[in-house]
C-alpha positions as protocol buffer text, in pm:
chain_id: "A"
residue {
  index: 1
  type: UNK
  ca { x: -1699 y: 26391 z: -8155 }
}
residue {
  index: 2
  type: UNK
  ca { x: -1540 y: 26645 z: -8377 }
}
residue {
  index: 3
  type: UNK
  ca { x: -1682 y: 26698 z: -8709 }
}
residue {
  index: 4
  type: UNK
  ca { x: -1485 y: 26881 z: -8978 }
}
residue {
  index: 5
  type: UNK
  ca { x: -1468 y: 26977 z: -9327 }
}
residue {
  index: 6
  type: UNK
  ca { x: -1321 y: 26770 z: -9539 }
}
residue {
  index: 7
  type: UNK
  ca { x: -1012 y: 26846 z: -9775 }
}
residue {
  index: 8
  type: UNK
  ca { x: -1058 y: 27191 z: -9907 }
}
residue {
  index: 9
  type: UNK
  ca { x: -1107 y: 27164 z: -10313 }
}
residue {
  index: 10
  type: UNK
  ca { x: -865 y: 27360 z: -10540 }
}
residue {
  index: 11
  type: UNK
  ca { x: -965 y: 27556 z: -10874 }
}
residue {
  index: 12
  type: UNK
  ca { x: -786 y: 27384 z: -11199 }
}
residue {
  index: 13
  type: UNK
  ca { x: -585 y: 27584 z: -11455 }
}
residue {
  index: 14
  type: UNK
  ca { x: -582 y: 27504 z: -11796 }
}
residue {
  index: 15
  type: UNK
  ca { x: -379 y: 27619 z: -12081 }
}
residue {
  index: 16
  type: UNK
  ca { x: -508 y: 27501 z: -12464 }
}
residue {
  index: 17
  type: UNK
  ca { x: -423 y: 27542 z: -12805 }
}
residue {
  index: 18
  type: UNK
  ca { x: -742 y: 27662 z: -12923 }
}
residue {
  index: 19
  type: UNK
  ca { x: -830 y: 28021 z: -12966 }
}
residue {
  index: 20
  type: UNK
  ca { x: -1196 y: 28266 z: -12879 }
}
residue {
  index: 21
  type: UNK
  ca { x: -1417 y: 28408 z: -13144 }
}
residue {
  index: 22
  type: UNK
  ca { x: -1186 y: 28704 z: -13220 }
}
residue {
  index: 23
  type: UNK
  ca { x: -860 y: 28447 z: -13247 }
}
residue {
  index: 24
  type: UNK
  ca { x: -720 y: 28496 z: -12927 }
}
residue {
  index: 25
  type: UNK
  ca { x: -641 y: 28235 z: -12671 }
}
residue {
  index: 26
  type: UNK
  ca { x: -709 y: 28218 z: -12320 }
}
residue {
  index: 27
  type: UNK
  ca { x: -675 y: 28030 z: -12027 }
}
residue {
  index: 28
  type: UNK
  ca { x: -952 y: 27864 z: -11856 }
}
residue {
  index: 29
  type: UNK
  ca { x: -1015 y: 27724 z: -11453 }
}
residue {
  index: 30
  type: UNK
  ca { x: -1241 y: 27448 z: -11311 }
}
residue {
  index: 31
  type: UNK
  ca { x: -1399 y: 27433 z: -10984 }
}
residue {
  index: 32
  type: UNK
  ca { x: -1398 y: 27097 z: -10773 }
}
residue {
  index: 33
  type: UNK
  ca { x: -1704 y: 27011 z: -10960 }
}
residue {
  index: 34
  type: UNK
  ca { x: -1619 y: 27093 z: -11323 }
}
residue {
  index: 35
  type: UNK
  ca { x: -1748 y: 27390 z: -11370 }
}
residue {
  index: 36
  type: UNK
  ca { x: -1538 y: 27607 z: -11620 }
}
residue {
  index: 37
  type: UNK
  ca { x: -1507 y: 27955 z: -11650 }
}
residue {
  index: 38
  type: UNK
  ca { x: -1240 y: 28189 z: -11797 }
}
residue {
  index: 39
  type: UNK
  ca { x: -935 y: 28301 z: -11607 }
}
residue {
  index: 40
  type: UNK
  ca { x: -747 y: 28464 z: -11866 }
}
residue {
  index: 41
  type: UNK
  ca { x: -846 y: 28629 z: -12253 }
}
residue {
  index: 42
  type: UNK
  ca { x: -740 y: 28857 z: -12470 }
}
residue {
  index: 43
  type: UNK
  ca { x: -363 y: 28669 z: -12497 }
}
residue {
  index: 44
  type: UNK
  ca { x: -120 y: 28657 z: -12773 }
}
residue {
  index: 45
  type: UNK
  ca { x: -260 y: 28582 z: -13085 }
}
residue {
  index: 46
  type: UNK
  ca { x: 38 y: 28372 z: -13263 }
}
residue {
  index: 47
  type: UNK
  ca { x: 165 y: 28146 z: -12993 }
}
residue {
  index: 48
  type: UNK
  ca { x: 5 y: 27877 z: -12776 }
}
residue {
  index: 49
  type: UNK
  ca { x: -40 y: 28010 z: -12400 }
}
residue {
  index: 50
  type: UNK
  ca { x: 112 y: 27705 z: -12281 }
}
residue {
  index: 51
  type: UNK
  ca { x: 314 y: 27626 z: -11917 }
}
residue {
  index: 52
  type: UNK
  ca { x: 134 y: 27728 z: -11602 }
}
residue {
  index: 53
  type: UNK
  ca { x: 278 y: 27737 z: -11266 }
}
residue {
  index: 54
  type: UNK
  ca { x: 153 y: 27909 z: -10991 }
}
residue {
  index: 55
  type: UNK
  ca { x: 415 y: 28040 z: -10701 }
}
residue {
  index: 56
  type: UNK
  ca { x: 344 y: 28038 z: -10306 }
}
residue {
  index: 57
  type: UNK
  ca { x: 152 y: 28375 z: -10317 }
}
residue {
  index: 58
  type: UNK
  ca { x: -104 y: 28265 z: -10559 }
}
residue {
  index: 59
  type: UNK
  ca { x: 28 y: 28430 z: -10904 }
}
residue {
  index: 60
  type: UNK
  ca { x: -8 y: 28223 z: -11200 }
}
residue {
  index: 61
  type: UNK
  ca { x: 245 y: 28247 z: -11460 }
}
residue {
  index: 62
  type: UNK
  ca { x: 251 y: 28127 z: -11814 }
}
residue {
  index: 63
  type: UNK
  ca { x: 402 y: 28111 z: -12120 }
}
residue {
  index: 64
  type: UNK
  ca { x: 264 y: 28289 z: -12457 }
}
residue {
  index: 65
  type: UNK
  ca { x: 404 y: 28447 z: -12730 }
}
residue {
  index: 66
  type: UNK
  ca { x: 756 y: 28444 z: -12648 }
}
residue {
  index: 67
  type: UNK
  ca { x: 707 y: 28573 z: -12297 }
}
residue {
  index: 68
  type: UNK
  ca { x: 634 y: 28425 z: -11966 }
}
residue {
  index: 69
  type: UNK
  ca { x: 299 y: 28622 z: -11833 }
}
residue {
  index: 70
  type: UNK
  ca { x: 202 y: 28677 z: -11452 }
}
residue {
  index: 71
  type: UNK
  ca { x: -142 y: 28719 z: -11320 }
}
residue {
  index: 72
  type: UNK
  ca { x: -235 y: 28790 z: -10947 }
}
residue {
  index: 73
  type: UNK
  ca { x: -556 y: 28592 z: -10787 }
}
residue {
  index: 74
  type: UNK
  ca { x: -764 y: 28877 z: -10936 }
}
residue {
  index: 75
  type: UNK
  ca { x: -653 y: 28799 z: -11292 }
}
residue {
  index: 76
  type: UNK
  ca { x: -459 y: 29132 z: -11333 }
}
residue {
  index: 77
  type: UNK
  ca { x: -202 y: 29037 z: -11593 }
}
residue {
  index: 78
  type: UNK
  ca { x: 122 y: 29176 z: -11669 }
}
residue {
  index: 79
  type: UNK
  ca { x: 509 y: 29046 z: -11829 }
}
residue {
  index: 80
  type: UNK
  ca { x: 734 y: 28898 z: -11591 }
}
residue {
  index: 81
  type: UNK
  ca { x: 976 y: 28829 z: -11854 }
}
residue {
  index: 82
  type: UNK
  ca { x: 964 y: 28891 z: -12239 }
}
residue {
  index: 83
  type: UNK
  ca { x: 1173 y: 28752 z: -12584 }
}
residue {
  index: 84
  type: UNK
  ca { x: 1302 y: 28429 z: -12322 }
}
residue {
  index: 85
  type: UNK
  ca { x: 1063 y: 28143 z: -12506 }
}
residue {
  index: 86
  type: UNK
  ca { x: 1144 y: 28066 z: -12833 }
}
residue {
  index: 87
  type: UNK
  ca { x: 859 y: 27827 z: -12991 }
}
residue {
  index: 88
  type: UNK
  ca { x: 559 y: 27633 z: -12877 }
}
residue {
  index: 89
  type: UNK
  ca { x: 723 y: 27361 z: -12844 }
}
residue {
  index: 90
  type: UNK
  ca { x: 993 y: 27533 z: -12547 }
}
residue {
  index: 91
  type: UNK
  ca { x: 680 y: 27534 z: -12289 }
}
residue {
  index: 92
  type: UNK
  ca { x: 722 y: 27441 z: -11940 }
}
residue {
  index: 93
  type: UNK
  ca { x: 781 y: 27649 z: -11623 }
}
residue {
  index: 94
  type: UNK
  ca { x: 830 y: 27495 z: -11270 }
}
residue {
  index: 95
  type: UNK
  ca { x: 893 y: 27732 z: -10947 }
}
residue {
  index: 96
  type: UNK
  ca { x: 1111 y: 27612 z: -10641 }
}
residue {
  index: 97
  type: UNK
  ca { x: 1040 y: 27627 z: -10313 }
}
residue {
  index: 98
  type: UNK
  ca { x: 1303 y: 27964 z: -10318 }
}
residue {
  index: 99
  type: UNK
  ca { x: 1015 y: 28123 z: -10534 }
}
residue {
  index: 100
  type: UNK
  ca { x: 1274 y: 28068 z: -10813 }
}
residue {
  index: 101
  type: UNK
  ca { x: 1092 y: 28039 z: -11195 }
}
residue {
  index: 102
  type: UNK
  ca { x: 1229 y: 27717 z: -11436 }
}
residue {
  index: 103
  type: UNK
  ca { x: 1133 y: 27767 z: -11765 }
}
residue {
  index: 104
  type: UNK
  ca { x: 1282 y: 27579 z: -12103 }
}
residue {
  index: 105
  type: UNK
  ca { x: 1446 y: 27808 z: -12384 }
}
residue {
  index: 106
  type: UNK
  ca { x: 1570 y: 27605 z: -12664 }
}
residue {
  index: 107
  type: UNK
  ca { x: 1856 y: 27309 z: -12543 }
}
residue {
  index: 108
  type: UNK
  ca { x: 1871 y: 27561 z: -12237 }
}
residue {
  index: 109
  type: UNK
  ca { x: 1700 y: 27584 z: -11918 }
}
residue {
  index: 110
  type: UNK
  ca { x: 1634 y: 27915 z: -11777 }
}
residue {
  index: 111
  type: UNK
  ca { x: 1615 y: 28017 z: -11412 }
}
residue {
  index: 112
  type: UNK
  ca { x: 1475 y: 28381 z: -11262 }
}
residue {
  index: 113
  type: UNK
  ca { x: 1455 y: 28512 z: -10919 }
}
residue {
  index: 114
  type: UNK
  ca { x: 1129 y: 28637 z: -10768 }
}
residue {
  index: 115
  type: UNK
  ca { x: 1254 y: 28942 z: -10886 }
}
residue {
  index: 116
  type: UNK
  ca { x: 1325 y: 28859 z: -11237 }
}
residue {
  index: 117
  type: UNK
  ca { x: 1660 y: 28819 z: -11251 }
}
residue {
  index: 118
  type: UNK
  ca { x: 1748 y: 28576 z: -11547 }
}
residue {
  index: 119
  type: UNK
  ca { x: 2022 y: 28316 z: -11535 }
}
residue {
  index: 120
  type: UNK
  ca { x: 2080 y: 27968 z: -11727 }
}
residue {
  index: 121
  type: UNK
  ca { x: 2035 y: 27657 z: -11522 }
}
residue {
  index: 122
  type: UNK
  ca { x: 2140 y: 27413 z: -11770 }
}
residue {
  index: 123
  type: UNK
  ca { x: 2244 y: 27415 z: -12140 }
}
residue {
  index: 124
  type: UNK
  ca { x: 2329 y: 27162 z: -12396 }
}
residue {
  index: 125
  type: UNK
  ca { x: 2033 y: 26965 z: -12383 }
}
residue {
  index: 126
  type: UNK
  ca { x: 1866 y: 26754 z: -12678 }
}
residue {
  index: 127
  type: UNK
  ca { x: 1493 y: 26891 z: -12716 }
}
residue {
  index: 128
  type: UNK
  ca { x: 1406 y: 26905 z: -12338 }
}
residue {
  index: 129
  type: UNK
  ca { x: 1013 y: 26960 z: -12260 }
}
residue {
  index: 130
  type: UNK
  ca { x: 866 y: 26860 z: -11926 }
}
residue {
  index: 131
  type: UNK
  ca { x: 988 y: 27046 z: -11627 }
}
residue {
  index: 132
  type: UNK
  ca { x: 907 y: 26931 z: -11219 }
}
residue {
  index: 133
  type: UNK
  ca { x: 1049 y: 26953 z: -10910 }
}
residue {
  index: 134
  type: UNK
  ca { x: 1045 y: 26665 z: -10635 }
}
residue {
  index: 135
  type: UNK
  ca { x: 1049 y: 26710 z: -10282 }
}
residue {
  index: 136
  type: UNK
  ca { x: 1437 y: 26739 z: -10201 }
}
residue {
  index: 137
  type: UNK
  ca { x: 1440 y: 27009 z: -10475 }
}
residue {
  index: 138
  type: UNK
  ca { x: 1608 y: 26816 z: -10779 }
}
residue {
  index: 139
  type: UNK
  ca { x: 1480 y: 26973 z: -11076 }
}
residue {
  index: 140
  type: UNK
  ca { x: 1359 y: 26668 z: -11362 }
}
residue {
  index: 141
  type: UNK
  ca { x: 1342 y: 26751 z: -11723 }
}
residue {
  index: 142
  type: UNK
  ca { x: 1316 y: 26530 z: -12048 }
}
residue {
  index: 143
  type: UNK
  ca { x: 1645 y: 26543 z: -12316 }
}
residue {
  index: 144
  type: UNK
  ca { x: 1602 y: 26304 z: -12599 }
}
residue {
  index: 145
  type: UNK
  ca { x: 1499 y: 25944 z: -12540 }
}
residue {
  index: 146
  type: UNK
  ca { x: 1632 y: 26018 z: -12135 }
}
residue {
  index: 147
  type: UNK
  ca { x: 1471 y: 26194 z: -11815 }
}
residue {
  index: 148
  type: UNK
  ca { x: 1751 y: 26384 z: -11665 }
}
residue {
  index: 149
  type: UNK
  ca { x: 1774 y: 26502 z: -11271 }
}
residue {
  index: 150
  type: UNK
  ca { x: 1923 y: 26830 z: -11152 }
}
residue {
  index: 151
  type: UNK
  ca { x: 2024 y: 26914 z: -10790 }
}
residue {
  index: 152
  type: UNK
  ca { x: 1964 y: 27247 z: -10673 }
}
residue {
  index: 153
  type: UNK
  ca { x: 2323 y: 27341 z: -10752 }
}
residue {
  index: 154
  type: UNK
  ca { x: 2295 y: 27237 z: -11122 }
}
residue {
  index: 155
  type: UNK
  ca { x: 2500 y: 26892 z: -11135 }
}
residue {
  index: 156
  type: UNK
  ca { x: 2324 y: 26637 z: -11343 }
}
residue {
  index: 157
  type: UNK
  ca { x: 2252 y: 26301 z: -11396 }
}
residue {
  index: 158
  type: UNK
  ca { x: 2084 y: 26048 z: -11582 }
}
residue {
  index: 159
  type: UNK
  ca { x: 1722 y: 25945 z: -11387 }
}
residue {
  index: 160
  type: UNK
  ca { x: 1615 y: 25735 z: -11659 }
}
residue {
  index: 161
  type: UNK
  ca { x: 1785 y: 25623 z: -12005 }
}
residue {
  index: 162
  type: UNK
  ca { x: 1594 y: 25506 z: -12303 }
}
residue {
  index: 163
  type: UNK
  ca { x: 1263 y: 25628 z: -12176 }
}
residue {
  index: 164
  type: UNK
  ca { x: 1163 y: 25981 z: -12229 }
}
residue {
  index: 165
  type: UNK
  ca { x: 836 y: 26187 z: -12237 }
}
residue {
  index: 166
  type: UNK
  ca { x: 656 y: 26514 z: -12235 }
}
residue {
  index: 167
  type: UNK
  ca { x: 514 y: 26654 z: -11895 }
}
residue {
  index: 168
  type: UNK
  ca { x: 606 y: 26556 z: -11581 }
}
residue {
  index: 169
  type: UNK
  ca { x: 474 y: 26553 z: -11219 }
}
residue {
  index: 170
  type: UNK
  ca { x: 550 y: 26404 z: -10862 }
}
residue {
  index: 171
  type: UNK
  ca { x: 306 y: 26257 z: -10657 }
}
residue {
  index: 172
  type: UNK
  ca { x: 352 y: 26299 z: -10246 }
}
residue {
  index: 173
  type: UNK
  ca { x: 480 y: 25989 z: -10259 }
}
residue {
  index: 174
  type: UNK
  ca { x: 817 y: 26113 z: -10501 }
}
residue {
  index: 175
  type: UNK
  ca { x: 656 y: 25891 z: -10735 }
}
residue {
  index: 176
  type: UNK
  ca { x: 737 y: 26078 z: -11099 }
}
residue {
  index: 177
  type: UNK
  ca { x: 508 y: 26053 z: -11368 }
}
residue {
  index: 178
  type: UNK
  ca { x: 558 y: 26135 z: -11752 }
}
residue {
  index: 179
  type: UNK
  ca { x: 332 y: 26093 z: -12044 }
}
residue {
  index: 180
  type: UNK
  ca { x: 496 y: 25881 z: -12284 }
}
residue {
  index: 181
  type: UNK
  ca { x: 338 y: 25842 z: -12626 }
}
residue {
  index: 182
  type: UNK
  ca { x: -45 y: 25685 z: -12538 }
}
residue {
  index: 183
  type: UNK
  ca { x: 73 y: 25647 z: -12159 }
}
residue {
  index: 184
  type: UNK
  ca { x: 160 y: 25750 z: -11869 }
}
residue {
  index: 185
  type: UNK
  ca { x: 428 y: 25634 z: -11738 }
}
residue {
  index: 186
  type: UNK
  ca { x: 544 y: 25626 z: -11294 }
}
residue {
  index: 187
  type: UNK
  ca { x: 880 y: 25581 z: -11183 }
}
residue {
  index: 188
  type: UNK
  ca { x: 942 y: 25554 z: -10829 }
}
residue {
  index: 189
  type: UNK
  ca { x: 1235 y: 25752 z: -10660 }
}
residue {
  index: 190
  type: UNK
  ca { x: 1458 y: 25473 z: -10724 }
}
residue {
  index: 191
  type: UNK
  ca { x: 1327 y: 25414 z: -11109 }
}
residue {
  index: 192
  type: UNK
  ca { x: 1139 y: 25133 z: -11136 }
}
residue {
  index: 193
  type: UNK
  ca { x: 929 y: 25208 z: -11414 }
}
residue {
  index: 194
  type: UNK
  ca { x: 532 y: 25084 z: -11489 }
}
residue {
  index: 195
  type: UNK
  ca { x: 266 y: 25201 z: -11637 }
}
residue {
  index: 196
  type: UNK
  ca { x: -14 y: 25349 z: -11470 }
}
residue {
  index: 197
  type: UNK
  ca { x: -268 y: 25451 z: -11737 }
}
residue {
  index: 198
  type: UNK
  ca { x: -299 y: 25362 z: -12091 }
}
residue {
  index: 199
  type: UNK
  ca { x: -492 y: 25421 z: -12454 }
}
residue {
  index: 200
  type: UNK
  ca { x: -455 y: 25795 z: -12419 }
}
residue {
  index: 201
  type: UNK
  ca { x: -504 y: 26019 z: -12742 }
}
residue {
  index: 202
  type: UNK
  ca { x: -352 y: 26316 z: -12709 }
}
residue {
  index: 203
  type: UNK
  ca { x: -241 y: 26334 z: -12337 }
}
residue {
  index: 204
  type: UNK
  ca { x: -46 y: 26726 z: -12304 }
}
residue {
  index: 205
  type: UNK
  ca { x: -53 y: 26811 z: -11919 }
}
residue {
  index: 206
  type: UNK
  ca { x: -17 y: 26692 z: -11579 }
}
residue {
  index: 207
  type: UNK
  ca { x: -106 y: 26778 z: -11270 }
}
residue {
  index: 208
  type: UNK
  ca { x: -180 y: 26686 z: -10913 }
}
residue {
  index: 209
  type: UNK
  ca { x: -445 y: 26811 z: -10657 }
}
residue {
  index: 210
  type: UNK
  ca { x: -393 y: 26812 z: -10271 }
}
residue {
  index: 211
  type: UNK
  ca { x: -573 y: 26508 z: -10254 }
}
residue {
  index: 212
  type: UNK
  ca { x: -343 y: 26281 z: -10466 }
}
residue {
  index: 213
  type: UNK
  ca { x: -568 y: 26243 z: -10810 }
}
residue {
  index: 214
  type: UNK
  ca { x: -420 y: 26299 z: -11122 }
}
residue {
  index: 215
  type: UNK
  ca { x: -529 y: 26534 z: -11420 }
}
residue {
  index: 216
  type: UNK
  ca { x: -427 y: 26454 z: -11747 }
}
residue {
  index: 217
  type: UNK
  ca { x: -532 y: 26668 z: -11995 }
}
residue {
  index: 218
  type: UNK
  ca { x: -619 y: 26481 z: -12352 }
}
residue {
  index: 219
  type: UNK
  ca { x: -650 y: 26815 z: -12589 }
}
residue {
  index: 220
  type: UNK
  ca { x: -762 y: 26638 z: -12887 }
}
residue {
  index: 221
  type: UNK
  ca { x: -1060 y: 26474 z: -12718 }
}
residue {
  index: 222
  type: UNK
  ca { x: -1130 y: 26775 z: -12525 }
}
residue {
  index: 223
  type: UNK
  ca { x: -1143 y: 26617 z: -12155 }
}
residue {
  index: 224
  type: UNK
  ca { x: -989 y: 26696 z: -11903 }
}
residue {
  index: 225
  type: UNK
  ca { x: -916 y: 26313 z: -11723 }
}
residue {
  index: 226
  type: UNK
  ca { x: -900 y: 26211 z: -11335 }
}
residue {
  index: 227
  type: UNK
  ca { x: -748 y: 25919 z: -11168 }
}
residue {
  index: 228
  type: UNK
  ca { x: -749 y: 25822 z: -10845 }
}
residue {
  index: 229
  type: UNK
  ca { x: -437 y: 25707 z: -10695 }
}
residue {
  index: 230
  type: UNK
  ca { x: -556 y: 25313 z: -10729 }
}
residue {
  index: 231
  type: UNK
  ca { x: -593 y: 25407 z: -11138 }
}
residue {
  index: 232
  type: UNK
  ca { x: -924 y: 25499 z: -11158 }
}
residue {
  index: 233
  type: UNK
  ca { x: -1051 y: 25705 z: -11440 }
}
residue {
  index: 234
  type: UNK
  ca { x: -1334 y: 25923 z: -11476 }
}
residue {
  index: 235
  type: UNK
  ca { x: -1398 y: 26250 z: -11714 }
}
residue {
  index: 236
  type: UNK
  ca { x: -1359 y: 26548 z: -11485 }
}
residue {
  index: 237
  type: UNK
  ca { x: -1463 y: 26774 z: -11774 }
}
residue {
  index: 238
  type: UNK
  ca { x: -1529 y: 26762 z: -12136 }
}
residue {
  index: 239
  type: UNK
  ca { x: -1480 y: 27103 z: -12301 }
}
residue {
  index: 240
  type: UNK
  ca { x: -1533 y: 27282 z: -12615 }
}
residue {
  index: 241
  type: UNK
  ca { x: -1122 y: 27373 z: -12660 }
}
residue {
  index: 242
  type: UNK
  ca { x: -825 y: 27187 z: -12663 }
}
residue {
  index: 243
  type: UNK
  ca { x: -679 y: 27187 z: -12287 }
}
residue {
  index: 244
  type: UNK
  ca { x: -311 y: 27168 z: -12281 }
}
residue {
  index: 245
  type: UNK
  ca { x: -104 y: 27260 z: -11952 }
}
residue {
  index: 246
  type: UNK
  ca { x: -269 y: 27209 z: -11591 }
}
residue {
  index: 247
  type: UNK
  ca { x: -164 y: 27373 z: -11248 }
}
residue {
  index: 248
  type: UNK
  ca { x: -406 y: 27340 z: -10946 }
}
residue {
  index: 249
  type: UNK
  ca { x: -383 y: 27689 z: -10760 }
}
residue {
  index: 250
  type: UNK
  ca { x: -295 y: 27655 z: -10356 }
}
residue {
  index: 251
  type: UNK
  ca { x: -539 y: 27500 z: -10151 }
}
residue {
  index: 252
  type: UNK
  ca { x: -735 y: 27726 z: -9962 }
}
residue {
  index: 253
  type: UNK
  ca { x: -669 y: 27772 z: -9612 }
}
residue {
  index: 254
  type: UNK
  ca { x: -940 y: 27672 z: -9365 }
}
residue {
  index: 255
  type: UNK
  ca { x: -1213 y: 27849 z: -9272 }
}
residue {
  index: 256
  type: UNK
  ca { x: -1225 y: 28027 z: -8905 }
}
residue {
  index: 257
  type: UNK
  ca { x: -1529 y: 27845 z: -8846 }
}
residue {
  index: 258
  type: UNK
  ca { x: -1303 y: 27560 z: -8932 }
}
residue {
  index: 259
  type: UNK
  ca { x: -1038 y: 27620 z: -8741 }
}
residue {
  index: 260
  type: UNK
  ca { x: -1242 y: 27714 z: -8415 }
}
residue {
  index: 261
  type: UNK
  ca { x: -1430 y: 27352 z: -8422 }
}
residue {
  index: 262
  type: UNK
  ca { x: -1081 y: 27212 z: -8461 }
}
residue {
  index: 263
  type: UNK
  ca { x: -955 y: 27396 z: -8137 }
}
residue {
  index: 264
  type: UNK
  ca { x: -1274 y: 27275 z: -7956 }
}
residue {
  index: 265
  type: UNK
  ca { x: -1244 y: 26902 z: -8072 }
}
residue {
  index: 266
  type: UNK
  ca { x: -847 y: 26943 z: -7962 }
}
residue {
  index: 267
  type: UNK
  ca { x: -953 y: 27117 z: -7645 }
}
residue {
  index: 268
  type: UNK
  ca { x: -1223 y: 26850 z: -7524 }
}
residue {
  index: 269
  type: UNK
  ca { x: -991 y: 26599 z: -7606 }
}
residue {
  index: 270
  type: UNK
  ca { x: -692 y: 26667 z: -7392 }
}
residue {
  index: 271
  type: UNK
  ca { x: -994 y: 26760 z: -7071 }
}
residue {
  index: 272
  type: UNK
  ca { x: -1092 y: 26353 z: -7167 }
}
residue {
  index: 273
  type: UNK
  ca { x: -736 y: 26255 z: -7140 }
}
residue {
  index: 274
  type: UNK
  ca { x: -662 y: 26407 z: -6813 }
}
């Protein structure tokens, strides 16, 4: 019998709206057991460091001050783009599978190449906030009372009228969630809507681990909230700031230990087939 590790745990991100000792703010990760430590200090100190998304390499990028910041695994820090982000409330940022950075600037949705070439997605929207991608690469943002849907060329539609939201995230079903007011809301790919967790505070982010929970950050409260995919709730972590935006960095890849039991266990079964 093979025995293996089990799903390798990825470190949370959390943005927040509070700010250190000399008025700064920061942003903050978790370990798979709760265990918080800072990422990121020393930021802007007159803007919220707000959207976090992290691209395939492992850089986290966020937006503070106006600009959208990029920090390698180490934490080394540096602008990947400044003056693009206009207020706090103009916050999200979503990367493709291209590498390709999504960020929100006014009615307008901004796009940049790995390289940082800037270009405008969309424009003409009413008050857009959330930003995620689903699996076929449509591109899902809130305008108004509505959640709109992009295809990778830019043509839009409506996803959802009369409903609309503040973050967003997909499940690995294509299942999209949204925080609406004290909820959170799932649609599934064809939009039937329901609501899969209720009596929320101050819900702000959203965000998904490998293994299907759900993080919801409540920044009021100071907790950072898991569900399992059934709906159950439990306090991941209860902090002393006000947790706003959530990205889980890449899952780890396996050990060689790991992988060498997983050769033997595939090697000794194929010598019991024969």
């Amino acid at each position: 019998m093979l025995i293996g590790s089990s799903a390798h745990a990825q470190t949370l991100f959390a943005s927040n709206r509070s700010v250190d000792e000399n008025g700064f703010y920061y942003i903050n990760e978790y370990a798979a057991n709760g265990g918080q430590s800072t990422f990121a200090s020393g930021l802007n100190n007159y803007d919220y460091t707000y959207g976090l998304a992290f691209n395939s390499a492992g850089d986290l990028f966020a937006v503070g001050g106006g600009n959208i910041l990029e920090f390698t695994p180490g934490g080394t820090q540096s602008t990947f783009a400044s003056g693009v982000v206009g207020s706090v409330g103009e916050n999200a940022l979503a990367i493709n599978s291209a590498g390709d950075l999504f960020t929100i600037s006014g009615n307008n949705i901004l796009e940049f190449t790995p390289g940082g070439s800037q270009s405008t997605f969309a424009s003409g929207l009413n008050n857009p906030s959330g930003l995620a991608f689903n699996s076929a690469g449509d591109l899902f943002t809130t305008s108004g009372d509505n959640i709109l849907e992009f295809t990778p060329g830019g043509s839009q539609s409506t996803f959802i009228s009369g409903t609309g939201g503040e973050d967003l995230a997909f499940n690995s079903a294509g299942d999209l969630f949204a925080i609406g007011g004290g909820n959170i809301l799932e649609f599934t790919p064809g939009g039937s809507q329901s609501t899969f967790a209720s009596g929320l505070t101050d819900a702000e982010g959203l965000a998904f681990n490998s293994a299907g929970d759900l993080f919801v950050s409540e920044a009021g409260p100071g907790k950072i909230l898991e569900f399992a995919p059934d709906g159950s709730q439990s306090t991941f972590a209860s902090t002393t700031f006000e947790p706003t935006y959530l990205a889980f960095g890449p899952a780890p890849a396996p050990e060689p230990s790991t992988l060498a039991l997983l050769a033997v266990g595939a090697a000794a079964f194929l010598i019991r087939r024969r």
